[in-house]
PQR file with spaces between the fields and no chain letter, atoms N, CA, C, O and H, PARSE charges and radii, in Angstrom:
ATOM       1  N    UNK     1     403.992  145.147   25.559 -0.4000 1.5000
ATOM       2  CA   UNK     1     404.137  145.777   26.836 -0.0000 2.0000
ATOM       3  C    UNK     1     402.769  146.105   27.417  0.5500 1.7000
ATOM       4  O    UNK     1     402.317  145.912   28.546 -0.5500 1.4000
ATOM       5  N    UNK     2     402.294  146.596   26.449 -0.4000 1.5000
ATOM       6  CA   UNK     2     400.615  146.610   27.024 -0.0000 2.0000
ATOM       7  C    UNK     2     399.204  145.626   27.537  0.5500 1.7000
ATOM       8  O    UNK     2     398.024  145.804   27.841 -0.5500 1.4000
ATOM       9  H    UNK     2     402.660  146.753   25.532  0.4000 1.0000
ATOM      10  N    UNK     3     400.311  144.364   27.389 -0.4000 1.5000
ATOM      11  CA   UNK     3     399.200  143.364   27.347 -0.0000 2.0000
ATOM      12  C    UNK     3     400.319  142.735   28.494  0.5500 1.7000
ATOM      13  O    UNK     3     400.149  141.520   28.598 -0.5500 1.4000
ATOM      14  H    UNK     3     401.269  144.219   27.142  0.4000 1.0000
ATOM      15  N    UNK     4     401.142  143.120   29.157 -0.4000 1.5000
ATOM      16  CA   UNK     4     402.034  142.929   30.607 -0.0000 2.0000
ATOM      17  C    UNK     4     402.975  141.720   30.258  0.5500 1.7000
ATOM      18  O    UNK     4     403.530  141.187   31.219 -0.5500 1.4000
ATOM      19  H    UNK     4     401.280  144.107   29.072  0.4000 1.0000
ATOM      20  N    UNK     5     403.269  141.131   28.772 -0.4000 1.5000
ATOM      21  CA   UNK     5     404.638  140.363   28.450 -0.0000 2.0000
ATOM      22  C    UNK     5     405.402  140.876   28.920  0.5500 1.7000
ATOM      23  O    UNK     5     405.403  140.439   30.071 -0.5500 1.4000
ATOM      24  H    UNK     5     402.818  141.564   27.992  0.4000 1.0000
ATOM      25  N    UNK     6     406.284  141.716   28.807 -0.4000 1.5000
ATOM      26  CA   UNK     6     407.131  142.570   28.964 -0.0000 2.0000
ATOM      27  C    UNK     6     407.500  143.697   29.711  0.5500 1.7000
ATOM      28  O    UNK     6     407.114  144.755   29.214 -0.5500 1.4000
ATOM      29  H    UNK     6     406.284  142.070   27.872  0.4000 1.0000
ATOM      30  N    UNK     7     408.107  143.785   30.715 -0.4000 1.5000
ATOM      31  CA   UNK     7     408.514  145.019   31.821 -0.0000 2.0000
ATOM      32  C    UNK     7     409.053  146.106   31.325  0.5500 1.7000
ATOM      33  O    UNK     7     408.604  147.248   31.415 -0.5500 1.4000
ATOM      34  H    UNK     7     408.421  142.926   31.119  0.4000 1.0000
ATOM      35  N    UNK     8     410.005  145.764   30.807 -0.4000 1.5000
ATOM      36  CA   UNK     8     410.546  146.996   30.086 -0.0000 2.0000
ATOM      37  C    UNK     8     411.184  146.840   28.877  0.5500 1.7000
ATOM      38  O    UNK     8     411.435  145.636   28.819 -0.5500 1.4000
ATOM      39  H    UNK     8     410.371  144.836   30.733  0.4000 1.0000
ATOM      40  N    UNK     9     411.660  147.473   27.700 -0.4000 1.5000
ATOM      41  CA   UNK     9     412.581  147.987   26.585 -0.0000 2.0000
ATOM      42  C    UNK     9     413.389  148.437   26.402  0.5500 1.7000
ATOM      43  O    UNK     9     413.160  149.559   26.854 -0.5500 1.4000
ATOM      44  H    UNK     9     411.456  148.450   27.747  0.4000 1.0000
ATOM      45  N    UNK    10     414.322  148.448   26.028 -0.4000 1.5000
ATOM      46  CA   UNK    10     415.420  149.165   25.362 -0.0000 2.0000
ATOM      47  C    UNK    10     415.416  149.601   24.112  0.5500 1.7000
ATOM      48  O    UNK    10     415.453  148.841   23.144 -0.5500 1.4000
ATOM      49  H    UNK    10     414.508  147.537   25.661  0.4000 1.0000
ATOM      50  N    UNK    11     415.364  151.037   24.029 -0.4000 1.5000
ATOM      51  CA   UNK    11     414.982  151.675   22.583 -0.0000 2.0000
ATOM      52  C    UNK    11     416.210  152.541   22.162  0.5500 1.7000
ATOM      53  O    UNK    11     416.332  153.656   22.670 -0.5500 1.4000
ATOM      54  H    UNK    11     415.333  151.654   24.815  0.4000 1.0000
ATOM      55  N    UNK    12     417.176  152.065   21.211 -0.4000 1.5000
ATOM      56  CA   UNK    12     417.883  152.910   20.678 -0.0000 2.0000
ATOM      57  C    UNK    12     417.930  153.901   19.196  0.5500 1.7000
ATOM      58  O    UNK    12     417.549  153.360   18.157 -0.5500 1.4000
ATOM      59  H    UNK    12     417.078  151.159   20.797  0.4000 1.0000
ATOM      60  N    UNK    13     418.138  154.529   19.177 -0.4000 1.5000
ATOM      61  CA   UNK    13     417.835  155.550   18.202 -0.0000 2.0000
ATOM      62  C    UNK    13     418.958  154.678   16.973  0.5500 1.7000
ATOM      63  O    UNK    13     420.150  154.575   17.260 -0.5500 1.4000
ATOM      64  H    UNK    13     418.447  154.969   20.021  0.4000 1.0000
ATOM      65  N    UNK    14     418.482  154.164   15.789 -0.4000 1.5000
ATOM      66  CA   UNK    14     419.750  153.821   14.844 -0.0000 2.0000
ATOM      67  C    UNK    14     420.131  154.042   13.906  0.5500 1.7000
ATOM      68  O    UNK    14     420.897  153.503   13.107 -0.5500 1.4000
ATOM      69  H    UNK    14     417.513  154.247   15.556  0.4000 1.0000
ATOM      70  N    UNK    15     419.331  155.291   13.987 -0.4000 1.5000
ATOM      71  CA   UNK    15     420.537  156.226   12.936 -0.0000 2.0000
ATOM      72  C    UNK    15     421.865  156.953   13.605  0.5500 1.7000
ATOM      73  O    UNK    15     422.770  157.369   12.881 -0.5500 1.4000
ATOM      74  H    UNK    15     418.710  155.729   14.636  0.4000 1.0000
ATOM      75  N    UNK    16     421.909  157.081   15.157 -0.4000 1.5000
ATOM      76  CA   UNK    16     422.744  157.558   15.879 -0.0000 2.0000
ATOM      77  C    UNK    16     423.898  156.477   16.023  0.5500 1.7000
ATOM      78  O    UNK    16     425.061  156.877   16.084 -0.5500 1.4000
ATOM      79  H    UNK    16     421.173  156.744   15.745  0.4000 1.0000
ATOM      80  N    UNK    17     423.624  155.163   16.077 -0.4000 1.5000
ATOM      81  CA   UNK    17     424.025  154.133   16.169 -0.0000 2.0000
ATOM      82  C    UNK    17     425.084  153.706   14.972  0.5500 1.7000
ATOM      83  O    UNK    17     426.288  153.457   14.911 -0.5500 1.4000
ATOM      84  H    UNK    17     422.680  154.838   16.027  0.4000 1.0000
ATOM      85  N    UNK    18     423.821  153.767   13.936 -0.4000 1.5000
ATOM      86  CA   UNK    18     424.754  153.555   12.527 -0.0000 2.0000
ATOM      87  C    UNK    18     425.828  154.588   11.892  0.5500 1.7000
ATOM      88  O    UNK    18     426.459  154.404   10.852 -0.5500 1.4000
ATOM      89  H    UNK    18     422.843  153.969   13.987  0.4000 1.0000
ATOM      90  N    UNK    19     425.894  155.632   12.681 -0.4000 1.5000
ATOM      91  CA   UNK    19     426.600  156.987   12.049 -0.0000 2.0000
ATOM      92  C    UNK    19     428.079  156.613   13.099  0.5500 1.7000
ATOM      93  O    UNK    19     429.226  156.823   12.706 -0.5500 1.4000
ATOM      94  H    UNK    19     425.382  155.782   13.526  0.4000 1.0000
ATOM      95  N    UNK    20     427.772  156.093   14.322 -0.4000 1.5000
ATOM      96  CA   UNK    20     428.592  156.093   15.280 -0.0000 2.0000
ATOM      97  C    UNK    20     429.454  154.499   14.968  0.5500 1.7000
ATOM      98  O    UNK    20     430.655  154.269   15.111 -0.5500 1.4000
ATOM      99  H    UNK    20     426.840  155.922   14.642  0.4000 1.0000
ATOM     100  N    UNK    21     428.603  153.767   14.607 -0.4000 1.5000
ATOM     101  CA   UNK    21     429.752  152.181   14.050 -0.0000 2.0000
ATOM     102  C    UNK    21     430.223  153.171   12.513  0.5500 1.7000
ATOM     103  O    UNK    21     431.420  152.904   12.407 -0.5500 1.4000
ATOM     104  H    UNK    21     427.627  153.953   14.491  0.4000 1.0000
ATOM     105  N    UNK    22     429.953  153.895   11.633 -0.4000 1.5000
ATOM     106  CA   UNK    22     430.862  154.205   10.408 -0.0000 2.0000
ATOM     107  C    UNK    22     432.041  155.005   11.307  0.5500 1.7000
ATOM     108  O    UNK    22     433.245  154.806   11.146 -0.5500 1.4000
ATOM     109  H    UNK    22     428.980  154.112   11.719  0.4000 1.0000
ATOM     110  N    UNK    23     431.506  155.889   12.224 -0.4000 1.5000
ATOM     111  CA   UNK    23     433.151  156.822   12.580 -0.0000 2.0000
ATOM     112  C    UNK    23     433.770  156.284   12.564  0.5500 1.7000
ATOM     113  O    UNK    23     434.657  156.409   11.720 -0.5500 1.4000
ATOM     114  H    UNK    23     430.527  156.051   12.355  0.4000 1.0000
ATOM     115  N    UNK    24     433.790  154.950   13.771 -0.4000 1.5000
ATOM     116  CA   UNK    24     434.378  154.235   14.633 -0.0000 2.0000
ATOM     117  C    UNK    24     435.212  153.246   13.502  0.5500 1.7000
ATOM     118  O    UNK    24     436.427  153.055   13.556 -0.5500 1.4000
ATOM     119  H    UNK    24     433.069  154.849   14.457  0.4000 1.0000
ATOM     120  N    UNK    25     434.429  152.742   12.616 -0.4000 1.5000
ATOM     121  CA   UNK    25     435.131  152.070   11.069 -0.0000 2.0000
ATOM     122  C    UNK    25     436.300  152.877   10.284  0.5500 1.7000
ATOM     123  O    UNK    25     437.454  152.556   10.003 -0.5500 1.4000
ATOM     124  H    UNK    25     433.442  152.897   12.572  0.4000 1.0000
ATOM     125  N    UNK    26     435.604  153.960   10.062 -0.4000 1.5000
ATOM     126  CA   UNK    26     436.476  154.647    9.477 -0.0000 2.0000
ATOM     127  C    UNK    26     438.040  155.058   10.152  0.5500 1.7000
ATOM     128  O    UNK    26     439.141  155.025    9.602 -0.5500 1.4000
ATOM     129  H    UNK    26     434.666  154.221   10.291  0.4000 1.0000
ATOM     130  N    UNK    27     437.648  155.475   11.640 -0.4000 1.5000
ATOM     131  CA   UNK    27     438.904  156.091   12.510 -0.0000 2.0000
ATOM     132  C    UNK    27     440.108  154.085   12.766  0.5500 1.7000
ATOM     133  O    UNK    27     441.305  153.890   12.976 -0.5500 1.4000
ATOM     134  H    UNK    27     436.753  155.502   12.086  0.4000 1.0000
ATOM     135  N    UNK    28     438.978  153.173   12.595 -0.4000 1.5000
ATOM     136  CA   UNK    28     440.020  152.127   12.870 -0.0000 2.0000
ATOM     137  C    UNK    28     440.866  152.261   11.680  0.5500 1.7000
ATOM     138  O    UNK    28     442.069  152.433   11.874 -0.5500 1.4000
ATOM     139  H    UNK    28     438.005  153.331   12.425  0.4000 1.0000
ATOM     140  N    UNK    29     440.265  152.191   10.050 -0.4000 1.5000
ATOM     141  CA   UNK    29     440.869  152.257    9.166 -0.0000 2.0000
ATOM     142  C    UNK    29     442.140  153.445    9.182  0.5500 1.7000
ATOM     143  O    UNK    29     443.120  153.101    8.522 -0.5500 1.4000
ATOM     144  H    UNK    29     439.287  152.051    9.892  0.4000 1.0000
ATOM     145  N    UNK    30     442.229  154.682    9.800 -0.4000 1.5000
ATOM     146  CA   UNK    30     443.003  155.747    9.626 -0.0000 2.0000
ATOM     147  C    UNK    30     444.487  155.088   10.724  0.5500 1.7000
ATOM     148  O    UNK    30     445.679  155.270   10.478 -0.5500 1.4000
ATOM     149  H    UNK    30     441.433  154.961   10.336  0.4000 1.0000
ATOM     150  N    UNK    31     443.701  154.063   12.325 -0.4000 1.5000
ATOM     151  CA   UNK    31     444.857  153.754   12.843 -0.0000 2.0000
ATOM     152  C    UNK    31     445.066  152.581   13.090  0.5500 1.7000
ATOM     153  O    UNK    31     445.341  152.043   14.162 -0.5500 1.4000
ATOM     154  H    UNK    31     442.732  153.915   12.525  0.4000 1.0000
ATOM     155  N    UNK    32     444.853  151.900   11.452 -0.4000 1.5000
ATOM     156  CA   UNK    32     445.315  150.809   11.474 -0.0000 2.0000
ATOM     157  C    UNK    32     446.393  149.643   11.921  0.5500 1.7000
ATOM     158  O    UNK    32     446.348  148.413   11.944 -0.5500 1.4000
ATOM     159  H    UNK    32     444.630  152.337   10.581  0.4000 1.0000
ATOM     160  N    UNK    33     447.323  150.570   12.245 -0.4000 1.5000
ATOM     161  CA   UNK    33     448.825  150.199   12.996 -0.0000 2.0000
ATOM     162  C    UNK    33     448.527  149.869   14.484  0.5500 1.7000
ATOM     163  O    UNK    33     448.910  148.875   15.100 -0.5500 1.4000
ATOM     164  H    UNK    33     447.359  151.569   12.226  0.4000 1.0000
ATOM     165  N    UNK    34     447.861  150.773   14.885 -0.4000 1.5000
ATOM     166  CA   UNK    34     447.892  150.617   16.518 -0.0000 2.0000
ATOM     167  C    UNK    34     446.668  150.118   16.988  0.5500 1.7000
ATOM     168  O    UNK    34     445.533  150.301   16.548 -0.5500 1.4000
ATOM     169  H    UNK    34     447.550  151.581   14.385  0.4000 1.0000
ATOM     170  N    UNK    35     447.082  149.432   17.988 -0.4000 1.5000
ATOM     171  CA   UNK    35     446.120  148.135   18.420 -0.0000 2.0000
ATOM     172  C    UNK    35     445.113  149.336   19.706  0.5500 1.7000
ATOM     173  O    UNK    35     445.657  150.095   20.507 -0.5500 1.4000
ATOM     174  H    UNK    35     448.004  149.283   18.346  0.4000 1.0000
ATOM     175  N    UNK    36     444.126  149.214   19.588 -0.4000 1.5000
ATOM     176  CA   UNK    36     442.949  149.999   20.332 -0.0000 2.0000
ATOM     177  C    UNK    36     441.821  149.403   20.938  0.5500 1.7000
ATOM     178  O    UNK    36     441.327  148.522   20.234 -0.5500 1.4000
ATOM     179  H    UNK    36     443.684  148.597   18.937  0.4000 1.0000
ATOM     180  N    UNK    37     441.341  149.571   21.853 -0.4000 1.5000
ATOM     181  CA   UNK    37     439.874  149.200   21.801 -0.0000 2.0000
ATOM     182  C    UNK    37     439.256  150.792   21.599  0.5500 1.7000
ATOM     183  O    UNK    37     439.750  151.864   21.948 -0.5500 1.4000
ATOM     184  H    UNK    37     441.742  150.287   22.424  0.4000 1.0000
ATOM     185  N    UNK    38     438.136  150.530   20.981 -0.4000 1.5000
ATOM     186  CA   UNK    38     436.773  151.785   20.522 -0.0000 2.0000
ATOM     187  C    UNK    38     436.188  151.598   21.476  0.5500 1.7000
ATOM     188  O    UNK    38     436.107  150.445   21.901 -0.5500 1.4000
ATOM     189  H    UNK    38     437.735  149.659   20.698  0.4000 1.0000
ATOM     190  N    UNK    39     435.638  152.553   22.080 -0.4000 1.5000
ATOM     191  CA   UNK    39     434.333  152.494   22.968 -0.0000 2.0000
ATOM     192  C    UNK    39     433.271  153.538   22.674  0.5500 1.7000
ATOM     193  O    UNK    39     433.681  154.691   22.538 -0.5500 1.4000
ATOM     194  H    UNK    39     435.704  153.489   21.736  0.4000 1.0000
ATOM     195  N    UNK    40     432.223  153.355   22.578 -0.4000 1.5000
ATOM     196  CA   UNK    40     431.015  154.334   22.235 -0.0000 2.0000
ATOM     197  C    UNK    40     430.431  154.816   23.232  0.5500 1.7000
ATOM     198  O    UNK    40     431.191  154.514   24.152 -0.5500 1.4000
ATOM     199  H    UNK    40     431.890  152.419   22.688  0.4000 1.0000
ATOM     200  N    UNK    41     429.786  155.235   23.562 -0.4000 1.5000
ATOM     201  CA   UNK    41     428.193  155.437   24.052 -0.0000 2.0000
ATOM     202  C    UNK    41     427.089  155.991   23.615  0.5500 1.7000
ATOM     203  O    UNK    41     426.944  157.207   23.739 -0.5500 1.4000
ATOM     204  H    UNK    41     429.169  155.480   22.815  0.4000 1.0000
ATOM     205  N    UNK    42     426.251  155.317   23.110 -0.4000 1.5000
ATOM     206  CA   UNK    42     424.995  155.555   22.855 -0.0000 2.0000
ATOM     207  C    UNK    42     423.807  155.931   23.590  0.5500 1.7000
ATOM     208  O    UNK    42     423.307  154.984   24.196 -0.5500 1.4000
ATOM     209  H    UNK    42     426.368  154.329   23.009  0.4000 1.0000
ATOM     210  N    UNK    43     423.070  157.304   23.743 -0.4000 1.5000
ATOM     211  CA   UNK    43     422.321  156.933   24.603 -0.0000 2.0000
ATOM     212  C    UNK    43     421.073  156.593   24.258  0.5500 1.7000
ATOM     213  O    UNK    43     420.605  157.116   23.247 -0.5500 1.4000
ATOM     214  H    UNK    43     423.477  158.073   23.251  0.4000 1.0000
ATOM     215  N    UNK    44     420.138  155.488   25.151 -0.4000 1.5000
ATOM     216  CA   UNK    44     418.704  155.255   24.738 -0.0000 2.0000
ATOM     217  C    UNK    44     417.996  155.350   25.771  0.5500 1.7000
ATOM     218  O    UNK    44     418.337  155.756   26.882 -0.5500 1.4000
ATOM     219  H    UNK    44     420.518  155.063   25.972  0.4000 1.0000
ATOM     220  N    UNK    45     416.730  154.878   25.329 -0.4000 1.5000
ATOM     221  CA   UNK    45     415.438  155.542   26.495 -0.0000 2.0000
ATOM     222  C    UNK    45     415.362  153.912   27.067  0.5500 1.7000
ATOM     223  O    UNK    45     416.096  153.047   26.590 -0.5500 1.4000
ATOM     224  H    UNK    45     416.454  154.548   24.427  0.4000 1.0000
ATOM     225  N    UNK    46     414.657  153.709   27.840 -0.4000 1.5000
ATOM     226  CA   UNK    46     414.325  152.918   28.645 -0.0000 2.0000
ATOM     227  C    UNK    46     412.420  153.514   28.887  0.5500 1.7000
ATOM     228  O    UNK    46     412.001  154.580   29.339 -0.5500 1.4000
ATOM     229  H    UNK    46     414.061  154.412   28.228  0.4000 1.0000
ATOM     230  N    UNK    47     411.373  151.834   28.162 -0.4000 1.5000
ATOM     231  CA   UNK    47     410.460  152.136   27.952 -0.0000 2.0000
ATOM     232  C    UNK    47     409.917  151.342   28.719  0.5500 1.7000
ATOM     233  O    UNK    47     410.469  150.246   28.811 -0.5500 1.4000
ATOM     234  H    UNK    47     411.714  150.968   27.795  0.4000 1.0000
ATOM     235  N    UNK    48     408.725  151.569   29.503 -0.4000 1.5000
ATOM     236  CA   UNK    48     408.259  150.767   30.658 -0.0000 2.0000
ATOM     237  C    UNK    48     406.547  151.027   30.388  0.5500 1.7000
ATOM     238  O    UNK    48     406.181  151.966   29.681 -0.5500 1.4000
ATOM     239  H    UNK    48     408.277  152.460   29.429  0.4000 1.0000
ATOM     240  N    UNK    49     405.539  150.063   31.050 -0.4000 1.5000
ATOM     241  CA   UNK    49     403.812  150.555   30.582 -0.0000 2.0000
ATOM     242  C    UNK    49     403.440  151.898   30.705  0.5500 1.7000
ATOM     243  O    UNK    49     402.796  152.648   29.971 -0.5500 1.4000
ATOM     244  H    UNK    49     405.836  149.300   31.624  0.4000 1.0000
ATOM     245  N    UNK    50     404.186  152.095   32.198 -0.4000 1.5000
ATOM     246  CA   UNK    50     403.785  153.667   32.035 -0.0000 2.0000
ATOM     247  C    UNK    50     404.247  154.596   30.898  0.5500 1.7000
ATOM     248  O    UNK    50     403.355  155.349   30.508 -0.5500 1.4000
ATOM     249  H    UNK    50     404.709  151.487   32.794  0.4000 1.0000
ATOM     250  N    UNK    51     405.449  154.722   30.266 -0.4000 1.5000
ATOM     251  CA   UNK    51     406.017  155.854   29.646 -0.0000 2.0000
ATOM     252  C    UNK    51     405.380  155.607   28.522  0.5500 1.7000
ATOM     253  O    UNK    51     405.601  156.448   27.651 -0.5500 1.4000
ATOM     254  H    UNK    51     406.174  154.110   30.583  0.4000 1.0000
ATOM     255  N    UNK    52     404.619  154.696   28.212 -0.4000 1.5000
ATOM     256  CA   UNK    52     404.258  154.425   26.770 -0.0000 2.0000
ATOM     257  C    UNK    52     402.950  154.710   26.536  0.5500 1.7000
ATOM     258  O    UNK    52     402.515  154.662   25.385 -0.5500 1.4000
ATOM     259  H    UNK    52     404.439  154.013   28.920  0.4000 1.0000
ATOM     260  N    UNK    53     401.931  155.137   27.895 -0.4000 1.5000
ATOM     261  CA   UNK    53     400.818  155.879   27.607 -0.0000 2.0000
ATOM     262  C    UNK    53     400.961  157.317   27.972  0.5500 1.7000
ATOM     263  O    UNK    53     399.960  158.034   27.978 -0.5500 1.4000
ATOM     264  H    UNK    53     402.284  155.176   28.829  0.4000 1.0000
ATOM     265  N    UNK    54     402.274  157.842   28.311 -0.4000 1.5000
ATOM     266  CA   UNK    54     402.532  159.540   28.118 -0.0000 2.0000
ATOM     267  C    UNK    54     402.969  160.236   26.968  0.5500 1.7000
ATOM     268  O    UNK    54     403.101  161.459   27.000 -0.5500 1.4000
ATOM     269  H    UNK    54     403.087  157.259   28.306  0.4000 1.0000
C-alpha cells in the first residue's frame, strides 16, 4: 500500500471470525432438522495509505 499497488484493504479481525464460524457450526449442529440460512456480520476496518501512517 505504501509503494501505491494497492488502494485499499480489507482487514478482518480472525479470531472474531473463527469464534463466529464455531457458533454458527455448532447452532447448525443443535438445528439440524430445520433447513436455515446463518448470517453473520463481522465487522472490519477498511485500510487505505492514509490510515496506515496514523
Amino acid at each position: 500500500m505504501s509503494e501505491g499497488l494497492i488502494t485499499a484493504s480489507l482487514c478482518h479481525p480472525s479470531d472474531r471470525m473463527a469464534q463466529e464460524l464455531i457458533d454458527v457450526m455448532l447452532r447448525r449442529l443443535e438445528l439440524r432438522d430445520t433447513p436455515s440460512i446463518e448470517q453473520r456480520i463481522v465487522p472490519f476496518d477498511i485500510l487505505t495509505p492514509e490510515s496506515i501512517w496514523t
